[in-house]
TORPADREN-338992 format. One line per 4 residues: number of its first residue (from 1); their letters; for each residue z, x, y of C-alpha. Coordinates in steps of 0.5 Angstrom, whole numbers, plus 500, padded with zeros to 3 digits. Example, Ala and Ser with C-alpha at 12.3 -4.5 7.8 and 13.67 -1.06 7.14 Angstrom:
BEGIN
1) as) 516/525/491 ~ 514/527/498 .
END
This chain:
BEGIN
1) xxxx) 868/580/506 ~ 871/573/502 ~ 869/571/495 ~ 866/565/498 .
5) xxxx) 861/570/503 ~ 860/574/496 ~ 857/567/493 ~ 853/565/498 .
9) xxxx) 848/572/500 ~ 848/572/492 ~ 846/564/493 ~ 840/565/500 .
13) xxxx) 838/571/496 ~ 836/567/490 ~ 833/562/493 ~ 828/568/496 .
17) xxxx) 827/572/490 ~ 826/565/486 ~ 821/563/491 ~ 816/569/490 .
21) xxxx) 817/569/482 ~ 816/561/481 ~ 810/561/487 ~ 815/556/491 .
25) xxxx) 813/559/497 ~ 809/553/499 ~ 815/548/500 ~ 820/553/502 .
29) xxxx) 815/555/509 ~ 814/547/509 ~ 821/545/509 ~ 823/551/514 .
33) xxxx) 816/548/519 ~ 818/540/518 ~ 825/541/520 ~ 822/545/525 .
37) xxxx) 819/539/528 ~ 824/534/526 ~ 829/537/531 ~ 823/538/537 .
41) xxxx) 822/531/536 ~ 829/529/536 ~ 829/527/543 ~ 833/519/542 .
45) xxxx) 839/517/538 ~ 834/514/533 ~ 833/518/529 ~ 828/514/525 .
49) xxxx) 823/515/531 ~ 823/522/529 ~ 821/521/523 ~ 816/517/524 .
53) xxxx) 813/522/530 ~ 814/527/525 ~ 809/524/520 ~ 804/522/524 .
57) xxxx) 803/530/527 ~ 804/532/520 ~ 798/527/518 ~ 794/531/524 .
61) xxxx) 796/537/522 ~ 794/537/514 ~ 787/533/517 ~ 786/539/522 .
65) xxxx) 788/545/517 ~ 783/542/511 ~ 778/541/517 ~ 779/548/518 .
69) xxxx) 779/552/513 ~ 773/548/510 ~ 769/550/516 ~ 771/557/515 .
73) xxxx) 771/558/507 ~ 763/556/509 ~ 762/559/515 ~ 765/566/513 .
77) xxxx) 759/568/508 ~ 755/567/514 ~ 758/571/519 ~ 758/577/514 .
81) xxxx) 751/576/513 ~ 749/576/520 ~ 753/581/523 ~ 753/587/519 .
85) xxxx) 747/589/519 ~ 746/588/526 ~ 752/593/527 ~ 750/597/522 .
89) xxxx) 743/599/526 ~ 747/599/533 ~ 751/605/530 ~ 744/607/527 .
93) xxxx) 740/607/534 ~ 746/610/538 ~ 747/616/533 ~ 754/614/531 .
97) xxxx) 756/616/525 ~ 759/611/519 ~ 762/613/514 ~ 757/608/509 .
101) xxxx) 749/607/509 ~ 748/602/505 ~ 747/596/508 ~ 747/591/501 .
105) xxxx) 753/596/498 ~ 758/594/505 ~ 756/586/505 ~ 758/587/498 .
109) xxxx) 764/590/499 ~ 766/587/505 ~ 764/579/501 ~ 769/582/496 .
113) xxxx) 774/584/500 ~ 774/576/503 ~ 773/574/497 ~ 780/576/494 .
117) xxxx) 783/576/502 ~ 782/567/502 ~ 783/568/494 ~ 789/563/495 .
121) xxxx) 786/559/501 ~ 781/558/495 ~ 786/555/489 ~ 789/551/494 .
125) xxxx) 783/547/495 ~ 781/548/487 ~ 789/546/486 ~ 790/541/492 .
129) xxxx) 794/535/488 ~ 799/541/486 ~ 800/543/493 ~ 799/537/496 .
133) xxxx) 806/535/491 ~ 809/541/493 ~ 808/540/500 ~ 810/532/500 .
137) xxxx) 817/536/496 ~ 818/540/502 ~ 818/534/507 ~ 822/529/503 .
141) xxxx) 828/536/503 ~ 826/536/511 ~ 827/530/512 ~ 834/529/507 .
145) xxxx) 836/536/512 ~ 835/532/518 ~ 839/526/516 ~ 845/529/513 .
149) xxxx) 844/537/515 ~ 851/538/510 ~ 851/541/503 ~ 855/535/501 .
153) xxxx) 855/528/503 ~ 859/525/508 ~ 866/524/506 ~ 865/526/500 .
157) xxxx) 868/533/501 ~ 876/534/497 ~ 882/534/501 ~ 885/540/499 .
161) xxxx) 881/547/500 ~ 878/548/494 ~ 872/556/492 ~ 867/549/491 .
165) xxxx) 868/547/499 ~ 869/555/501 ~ 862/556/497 ~ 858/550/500 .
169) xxxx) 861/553/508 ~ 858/560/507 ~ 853/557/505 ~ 852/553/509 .
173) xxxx) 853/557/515 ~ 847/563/511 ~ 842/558/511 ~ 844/556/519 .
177) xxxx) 842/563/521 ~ 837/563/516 ~ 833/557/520 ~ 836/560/526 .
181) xxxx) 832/566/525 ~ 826/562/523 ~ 826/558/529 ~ 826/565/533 .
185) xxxx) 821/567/530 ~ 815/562/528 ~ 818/558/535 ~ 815/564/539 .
189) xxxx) 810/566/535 ~ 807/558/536 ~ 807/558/543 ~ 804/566/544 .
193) xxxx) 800/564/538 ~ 798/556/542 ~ 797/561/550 ~ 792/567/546 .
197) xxxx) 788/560/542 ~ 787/557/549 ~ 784/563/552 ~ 780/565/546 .
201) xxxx) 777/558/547 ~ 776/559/554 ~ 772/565/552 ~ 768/563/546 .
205) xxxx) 766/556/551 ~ 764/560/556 ~ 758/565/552 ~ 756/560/548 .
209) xxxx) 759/563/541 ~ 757/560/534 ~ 761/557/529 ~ 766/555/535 .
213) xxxx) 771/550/531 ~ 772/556/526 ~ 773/561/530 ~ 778/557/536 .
217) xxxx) 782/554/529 ~ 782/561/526 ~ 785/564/533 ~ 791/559/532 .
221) xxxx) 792/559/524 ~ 791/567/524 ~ 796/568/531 ~ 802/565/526 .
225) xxxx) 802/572/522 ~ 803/579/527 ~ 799/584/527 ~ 794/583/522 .
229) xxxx) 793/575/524 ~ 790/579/530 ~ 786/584/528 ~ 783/578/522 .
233) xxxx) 781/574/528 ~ 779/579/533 ~ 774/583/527 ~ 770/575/526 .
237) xxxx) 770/574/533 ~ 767/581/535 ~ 762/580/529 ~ 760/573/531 .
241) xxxx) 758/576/538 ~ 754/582/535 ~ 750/576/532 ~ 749/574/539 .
245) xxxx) 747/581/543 ~ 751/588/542 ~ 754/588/550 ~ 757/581/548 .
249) xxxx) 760/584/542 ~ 762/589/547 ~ 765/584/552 ~ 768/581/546 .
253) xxxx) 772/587/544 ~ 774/588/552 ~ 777/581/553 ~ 780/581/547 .
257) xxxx) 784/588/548 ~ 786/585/555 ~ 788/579/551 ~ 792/583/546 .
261) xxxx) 796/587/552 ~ 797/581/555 ~ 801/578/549 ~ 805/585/548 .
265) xxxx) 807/581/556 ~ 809/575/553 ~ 813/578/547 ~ 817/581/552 .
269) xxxx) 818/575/556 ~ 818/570/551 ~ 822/574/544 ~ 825/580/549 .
273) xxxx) 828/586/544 ~ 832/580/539 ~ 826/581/534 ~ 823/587/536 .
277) xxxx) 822/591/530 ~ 818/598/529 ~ 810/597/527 ~ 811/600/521 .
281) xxxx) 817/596/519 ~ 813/589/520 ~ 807/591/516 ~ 811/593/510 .
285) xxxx) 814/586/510 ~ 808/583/510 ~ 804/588/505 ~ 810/586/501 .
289) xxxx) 811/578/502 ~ 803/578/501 ~ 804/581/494 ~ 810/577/493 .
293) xxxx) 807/570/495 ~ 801/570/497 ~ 799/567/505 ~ 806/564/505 .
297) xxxx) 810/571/504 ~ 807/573/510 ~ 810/567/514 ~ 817/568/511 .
301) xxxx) 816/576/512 ~ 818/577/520 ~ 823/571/519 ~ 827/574/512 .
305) xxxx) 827/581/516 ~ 829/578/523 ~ 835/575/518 ~ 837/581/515 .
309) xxxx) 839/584/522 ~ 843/579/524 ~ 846/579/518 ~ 847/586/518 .
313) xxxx) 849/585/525 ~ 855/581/523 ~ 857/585/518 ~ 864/590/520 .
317) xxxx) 862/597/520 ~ 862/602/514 ~ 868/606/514 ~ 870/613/511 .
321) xxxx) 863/615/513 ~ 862/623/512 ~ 861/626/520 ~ 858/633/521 .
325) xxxx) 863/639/523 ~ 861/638/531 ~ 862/631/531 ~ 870/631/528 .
329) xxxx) 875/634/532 ~ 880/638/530 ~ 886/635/529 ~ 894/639/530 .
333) xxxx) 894/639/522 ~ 889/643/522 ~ 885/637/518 ~ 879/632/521 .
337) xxxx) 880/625/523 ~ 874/621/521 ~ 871/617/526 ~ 867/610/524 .
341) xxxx) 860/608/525 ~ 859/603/531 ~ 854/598/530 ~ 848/599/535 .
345) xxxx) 845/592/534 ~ 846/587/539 ~ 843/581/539 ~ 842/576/546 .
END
């Protein structure tokens, strides 16, 4: 590994360790999503009517997620309130055991539980003008990017090879396979996330569900985090059913478990094994990008561990490794040769 190389792991690791500690995770995912698109909209050789695409889906996009969250920072109250005592004397009636029984103590709990789980999403609209910069900041970057996506500018590269121009490629080629693996990741999960909303929407219409608009925006913005954006919006749209009637909770929880196998057929076809991580391995990166930075770290937590293994994957064998006895073969000398570790990681 060159010096260059060195420089620029330290650099990328920086910019991450930097994000959590300063709280700059909101304009780190915003560069990484309005790059994102400015690259889906760049479909002319003008790139000038990309930007002006990508504004107007950006002014929608920020329309419709403060309409939503607005929704939801009302309705979720409500939901908790309606719902758990009416699951609380279901279990009762069918002699189920819970391990609570107190019905105000649990509404309590669960309030709290919200409370502190949409604690961010509560300073955002306390602090929008803050987030609001951050995120115009992360725009003007993006955009900057989509223009001259070099580290320096053009024709201001020196003529003899110097560490600053080595530096500024290892860099370079770093935050390439970084927004690589952003874009494998969020991509897939955008489209995975876009086929599981349309579905749950069809459901939700179908039998009359409250807080439809709530519960449809939730689907699509919860489908971003793996795992447990799933098990988020799955509890509030068995909840809102058991409002309704104990058999459509039911039948809400049955077709969301179809649903739920479905997607496993959709990550296969759509994601295959290049991302494929253990369960508990996605969910400790969550439980720490959640601690780190908030809503945003679980947004980056799938993409910096994909990143990892594809840097890990380029990375030559480590050698001189100690082998077990049963795995050196003897040599004439009586000595043992040393064998290295083969990489196992293969990406598509």
């Amino acid at each position: 590994m060159t010096q260059a190389s060195r420089v620029s792991y330290f650099f990328i690791l920086a910019v991450i360790v930097i994000a959590g500690g300063l709280h700059l995770a909101t304009p780190l995912v915003t560069v990484l999503f309005s790059y994102f698109a400015l690259c889906r909209l760049n479909f002319t050789r003008h790139k000038w009517v990309s930007i002006a695409l990508f504004l107007v889906l950006l002014s929608a996009v920020l329309y419709g997620l403060g309409f939503v969250l607005t929704q939801a920072l009302k309705a979720l109250p409500s939901i908790a309130s309606e719902s758990i005592p009416k699951i609380i004397a279901y279990a009762r009636d069918h002699h189920i055991d819970l391990p609570f029984n107190d019905v105000e103590g649990l509404k309590a709990a669960v309030m709290d539980m919200m409370k502190d789980e949409f604690k961010f999403l509560g300073n955002f609209a306390r602090s929008a003008t803050k987030e609001f910069v951050f995120i115009l900041i992360g725009v003007v970057v993006a955009v900057s990017m989509f223009l001259n996506p070099g580290f320096e500018k053009k024709g201001a590269r020196l003529k003899q090879p110097s560490l600053f121009s080595s530096v500024a490629d290892e860099i370079v080629r770093r935050f390439r396979l970084f927004y690589d693996s952003f874009e494998m990741v969020m991509g897939a999960q955008i489209i995975i996330s876009g086929i599981n909303t349309l579905l749950t929407a069809i459901f939700v219409l179908a039998i009359s569900l409250k807080h439809g608009s709530v519960v449809i925006g939730l689907t699509f913005l919860c489908g971003m985090l793996p795992i447990i954006g799933n098990l988020i919006s799955n509890s509030i749209i068995v909840g809102i059913a058991f409002t309704i009637s104990p058999r459509t909770a039911i039948a809400a929880l049955v077709f969301l478990v179809a649903l739920h196998k479905f997607e496993y057929f959709l990550n296969s076809k759509i994601i295959g094994d290049r991302i494929e991580n253990p369960v508990w391995l996605t969910l400790l990166a969550l439980i720490l990008g959640e601690r780190l930075m908030g809503i945003p770290g679980m947004i980056l937590a799938p993409v910096i561990l994909n990143y990892i293994k594809v840097e890990a994957a380029k990375l030559p064998p480590a050698k001189n490794l100690p082998v077990t006895p049963d795995q050196t073969p003897a040599s004439p000398d009586g000595g043992a040769k040393r064998s290295s570790v083969q990489g196992s990681a293969v990406l598509e």
